[in-house]
Backbone bond lengths (Angstrom), bond angles and torsions (degrees), N, CA, C in turn:
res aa  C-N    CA-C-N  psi(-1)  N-CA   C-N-CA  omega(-1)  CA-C   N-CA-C  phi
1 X - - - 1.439 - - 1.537 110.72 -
2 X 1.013 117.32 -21.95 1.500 107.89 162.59 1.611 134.03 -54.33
3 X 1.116 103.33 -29.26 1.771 92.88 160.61 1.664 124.24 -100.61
4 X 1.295 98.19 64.95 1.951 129.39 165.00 1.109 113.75 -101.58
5 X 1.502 103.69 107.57 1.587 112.48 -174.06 1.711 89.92 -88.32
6 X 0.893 167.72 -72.27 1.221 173.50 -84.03 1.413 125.95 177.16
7 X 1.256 111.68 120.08 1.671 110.81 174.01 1.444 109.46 -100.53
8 X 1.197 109.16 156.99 1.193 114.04 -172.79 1.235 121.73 -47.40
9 X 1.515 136.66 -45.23 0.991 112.44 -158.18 2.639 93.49 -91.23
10 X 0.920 100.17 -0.96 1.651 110.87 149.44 1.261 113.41 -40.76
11 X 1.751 108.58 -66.89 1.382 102.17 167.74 1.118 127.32 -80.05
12 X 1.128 138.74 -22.70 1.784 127.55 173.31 1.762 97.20 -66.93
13 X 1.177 144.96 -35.11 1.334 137.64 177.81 1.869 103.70 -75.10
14 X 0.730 129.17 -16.88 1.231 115.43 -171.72 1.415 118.31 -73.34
15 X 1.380 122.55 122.15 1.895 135.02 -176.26 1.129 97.24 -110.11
16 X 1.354 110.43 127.33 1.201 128.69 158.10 1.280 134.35 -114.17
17 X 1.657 132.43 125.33 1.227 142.91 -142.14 1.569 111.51 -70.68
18 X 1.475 119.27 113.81 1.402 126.34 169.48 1.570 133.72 -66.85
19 X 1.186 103.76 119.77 1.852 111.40 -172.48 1.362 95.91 -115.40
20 X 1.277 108.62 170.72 1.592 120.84 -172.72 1.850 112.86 -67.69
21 X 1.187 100.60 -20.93 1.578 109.10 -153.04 1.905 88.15 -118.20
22 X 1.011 111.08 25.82 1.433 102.48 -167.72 2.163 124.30 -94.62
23 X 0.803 127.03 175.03 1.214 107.13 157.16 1.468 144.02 -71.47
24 X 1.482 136.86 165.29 1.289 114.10 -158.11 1.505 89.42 -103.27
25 X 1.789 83.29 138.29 1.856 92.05 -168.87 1.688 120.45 -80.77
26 X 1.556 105.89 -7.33 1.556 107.09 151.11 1.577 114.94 -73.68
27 X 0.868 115.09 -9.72 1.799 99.41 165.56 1.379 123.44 -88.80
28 X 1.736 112.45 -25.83 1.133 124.76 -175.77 1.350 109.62 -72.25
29 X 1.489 109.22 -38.91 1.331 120.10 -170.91 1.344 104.66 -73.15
30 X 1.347 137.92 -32.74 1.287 144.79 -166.59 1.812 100.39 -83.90
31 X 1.328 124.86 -39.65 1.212 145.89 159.96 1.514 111.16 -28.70
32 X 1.381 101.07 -64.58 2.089 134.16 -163.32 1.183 80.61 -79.81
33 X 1.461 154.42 -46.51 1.194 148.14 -152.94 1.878 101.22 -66.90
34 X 1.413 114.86 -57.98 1.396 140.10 -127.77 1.530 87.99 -100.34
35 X 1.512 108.42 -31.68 1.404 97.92 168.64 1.326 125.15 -109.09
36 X 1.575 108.99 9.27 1.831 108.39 154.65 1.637 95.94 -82.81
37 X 1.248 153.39 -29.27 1.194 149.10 179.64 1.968 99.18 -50.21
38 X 1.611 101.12 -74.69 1.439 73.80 -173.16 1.285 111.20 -83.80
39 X 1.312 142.16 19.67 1.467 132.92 162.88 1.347 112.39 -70.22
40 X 1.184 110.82 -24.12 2.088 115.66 -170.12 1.898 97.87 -91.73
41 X 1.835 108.47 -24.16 1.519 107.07 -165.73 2.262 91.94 -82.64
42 X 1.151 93.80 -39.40 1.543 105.71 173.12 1.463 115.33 -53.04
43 X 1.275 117.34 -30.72 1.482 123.52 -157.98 1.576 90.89 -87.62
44 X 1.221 112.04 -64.46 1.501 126.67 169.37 2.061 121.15 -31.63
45 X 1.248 90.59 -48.69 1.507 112.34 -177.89 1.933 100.14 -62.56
46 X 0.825 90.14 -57.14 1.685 103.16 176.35 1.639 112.97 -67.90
47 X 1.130 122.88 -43.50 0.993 106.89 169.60 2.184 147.98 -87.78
48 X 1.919 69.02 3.87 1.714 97.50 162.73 1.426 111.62 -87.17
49 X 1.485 117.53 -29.41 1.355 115.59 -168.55 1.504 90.18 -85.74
50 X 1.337 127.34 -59.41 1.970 94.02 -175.75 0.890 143.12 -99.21
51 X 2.133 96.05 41.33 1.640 119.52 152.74 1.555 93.94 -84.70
52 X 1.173 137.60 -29.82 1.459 122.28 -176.52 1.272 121.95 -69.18
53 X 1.702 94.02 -47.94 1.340 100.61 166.48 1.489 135.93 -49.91
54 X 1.144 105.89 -24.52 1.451 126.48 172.76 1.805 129.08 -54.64
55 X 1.953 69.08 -64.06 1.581 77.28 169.82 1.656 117.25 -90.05
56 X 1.105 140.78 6.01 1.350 128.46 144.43 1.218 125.71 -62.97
57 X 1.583 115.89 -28.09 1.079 106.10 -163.86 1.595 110.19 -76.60
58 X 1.543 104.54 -30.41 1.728 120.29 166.32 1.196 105.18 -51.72
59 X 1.264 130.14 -46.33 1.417 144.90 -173.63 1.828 105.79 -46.54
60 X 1.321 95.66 -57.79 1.676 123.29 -176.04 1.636 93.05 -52.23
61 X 1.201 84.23 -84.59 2.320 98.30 -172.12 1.229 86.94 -30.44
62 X 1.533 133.70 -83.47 1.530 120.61 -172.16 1.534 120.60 -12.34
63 X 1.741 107.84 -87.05 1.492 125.11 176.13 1.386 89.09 -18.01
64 X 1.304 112.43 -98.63 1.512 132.54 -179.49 1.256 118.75 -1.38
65 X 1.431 110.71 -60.54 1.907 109.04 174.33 1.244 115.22 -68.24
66 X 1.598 109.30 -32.60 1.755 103.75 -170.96 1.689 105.75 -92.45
67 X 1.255 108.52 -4.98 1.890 109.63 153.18 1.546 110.34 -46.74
68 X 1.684 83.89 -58.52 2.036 101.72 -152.30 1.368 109.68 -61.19
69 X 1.633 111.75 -36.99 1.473 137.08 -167.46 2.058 86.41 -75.68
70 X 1.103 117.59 -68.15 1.099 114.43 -169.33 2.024 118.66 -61.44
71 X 1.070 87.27 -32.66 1.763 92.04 162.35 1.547 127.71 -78.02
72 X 1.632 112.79 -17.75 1.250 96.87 155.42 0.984 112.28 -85.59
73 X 1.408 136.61 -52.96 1.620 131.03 172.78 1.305 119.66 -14.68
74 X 1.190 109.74 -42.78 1.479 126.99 -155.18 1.935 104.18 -82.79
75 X 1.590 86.03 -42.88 2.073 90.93 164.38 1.032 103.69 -63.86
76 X 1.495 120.18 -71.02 1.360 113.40 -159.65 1.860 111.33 -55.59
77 X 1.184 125.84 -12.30 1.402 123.29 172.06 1.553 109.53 -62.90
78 X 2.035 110.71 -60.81 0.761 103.15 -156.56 1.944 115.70 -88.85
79 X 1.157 103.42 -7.53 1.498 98.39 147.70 1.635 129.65 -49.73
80 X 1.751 105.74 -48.75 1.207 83.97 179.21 1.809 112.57 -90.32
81 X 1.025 83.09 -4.88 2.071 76.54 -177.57 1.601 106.35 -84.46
82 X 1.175 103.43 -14.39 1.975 93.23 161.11 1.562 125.84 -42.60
83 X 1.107 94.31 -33.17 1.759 100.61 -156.01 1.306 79.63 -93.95
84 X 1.450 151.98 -35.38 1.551 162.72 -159.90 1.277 93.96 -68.65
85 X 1.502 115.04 -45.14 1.545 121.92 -151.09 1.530 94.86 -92.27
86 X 1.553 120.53 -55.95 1.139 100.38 -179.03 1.617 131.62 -62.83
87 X 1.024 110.33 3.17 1.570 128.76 -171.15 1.288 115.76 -78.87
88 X 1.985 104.22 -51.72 1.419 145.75 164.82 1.524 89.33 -56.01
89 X 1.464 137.29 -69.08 1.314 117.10 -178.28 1.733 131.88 -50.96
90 X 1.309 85.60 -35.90 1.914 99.44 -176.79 1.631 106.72 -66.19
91 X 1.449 105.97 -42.18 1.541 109.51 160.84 1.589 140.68 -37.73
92 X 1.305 80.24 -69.01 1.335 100.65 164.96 2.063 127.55 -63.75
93 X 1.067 83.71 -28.06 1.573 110.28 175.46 1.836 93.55 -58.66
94 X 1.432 114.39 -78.91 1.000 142.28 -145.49 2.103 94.37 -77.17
95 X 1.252 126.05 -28.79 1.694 127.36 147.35 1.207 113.34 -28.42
96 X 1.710 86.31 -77.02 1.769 108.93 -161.29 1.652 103.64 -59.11
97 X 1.525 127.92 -19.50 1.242 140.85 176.21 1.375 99.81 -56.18
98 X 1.421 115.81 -59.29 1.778 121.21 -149.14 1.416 101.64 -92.45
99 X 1.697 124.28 -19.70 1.443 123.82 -153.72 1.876 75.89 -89.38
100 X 1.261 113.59 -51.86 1.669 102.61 -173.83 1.528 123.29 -59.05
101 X 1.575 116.68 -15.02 1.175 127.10 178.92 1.567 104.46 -71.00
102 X 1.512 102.19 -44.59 1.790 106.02 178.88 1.078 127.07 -88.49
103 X 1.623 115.92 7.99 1.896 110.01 171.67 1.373 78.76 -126.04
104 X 0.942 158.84 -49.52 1.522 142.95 -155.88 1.603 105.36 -95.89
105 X 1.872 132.39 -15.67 0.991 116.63 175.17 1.686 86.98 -83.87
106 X 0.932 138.37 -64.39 1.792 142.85 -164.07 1.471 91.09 -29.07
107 X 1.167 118.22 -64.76 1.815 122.16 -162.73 1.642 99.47 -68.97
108 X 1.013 146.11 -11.58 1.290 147.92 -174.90 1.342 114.51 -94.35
109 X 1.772 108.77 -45.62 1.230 123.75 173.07 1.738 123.16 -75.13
110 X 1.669 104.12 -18.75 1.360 144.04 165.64 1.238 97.32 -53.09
111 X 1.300 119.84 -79.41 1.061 127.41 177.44 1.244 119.98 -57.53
112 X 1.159 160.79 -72.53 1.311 173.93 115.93 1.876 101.48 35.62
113 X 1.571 91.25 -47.63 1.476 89.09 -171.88 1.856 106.06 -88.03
114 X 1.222 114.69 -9.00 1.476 121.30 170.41 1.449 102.11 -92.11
115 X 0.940 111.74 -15.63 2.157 91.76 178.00 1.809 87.66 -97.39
116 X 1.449 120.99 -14.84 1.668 95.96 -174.60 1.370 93.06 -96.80
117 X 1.704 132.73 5.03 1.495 113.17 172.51 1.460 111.66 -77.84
118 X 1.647 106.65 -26.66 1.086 102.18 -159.72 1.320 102.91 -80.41
């Protein structure tokens, strides 16, 4: 908006000097009229868009902090849930250890005890 030579009501004041050979100044005036109409609807238009702009951009910085805020959180979680996780693995490790000891030792011992029946 800085290169506005004229505000509207600039142009509704503006007289311009009559010569014999000139244009008719009810047309001009009707002219100057039609384009302070959309100069004031333009002015308006523009000055809704960088209220929007405005507030997105607050909008943005927001997002933005609760990224940053949420990405450290998110380290500092998974630092400590490493040691959680590997623990959760050793656990789980150490299940899957005993559950195979008891269907694959049974069937082994299954076996073992069917080749010594026979």
């Amino acid at each position: 908006m800085e290169n506005i030579n004229y505000t509207p009501n600039d142009i509704l004041q503006k007289e311009f000097r009559q010569k014999m050979r000139g244009y008719d100044p009810n047309d001009v005036d009707s002219f100057l009229d039609d384009i302070i109409k959309d100069y004031e609807s333009f002015s308006k238009q523009v000055q809704s868009l960088e209220d929007e702009n405005e507030r997105l951009r607050i909008r943005v910085d927001e997002l933005n902090k609760q990224v940053t805020v949420g990405g450290q959180s998110t380290m500092t979680r998974s630092n400590s849930s490493q040691p959680m996780s590997s623990a959760t693995n050793m656990d789980i490790l150490k299940r899957l250890s005993n559950l195979e000891r008891r269907v694959f030792g049974s069937q082994l011992d299954g076996g073992n005890n069917d080749s010594h029946r026979l």
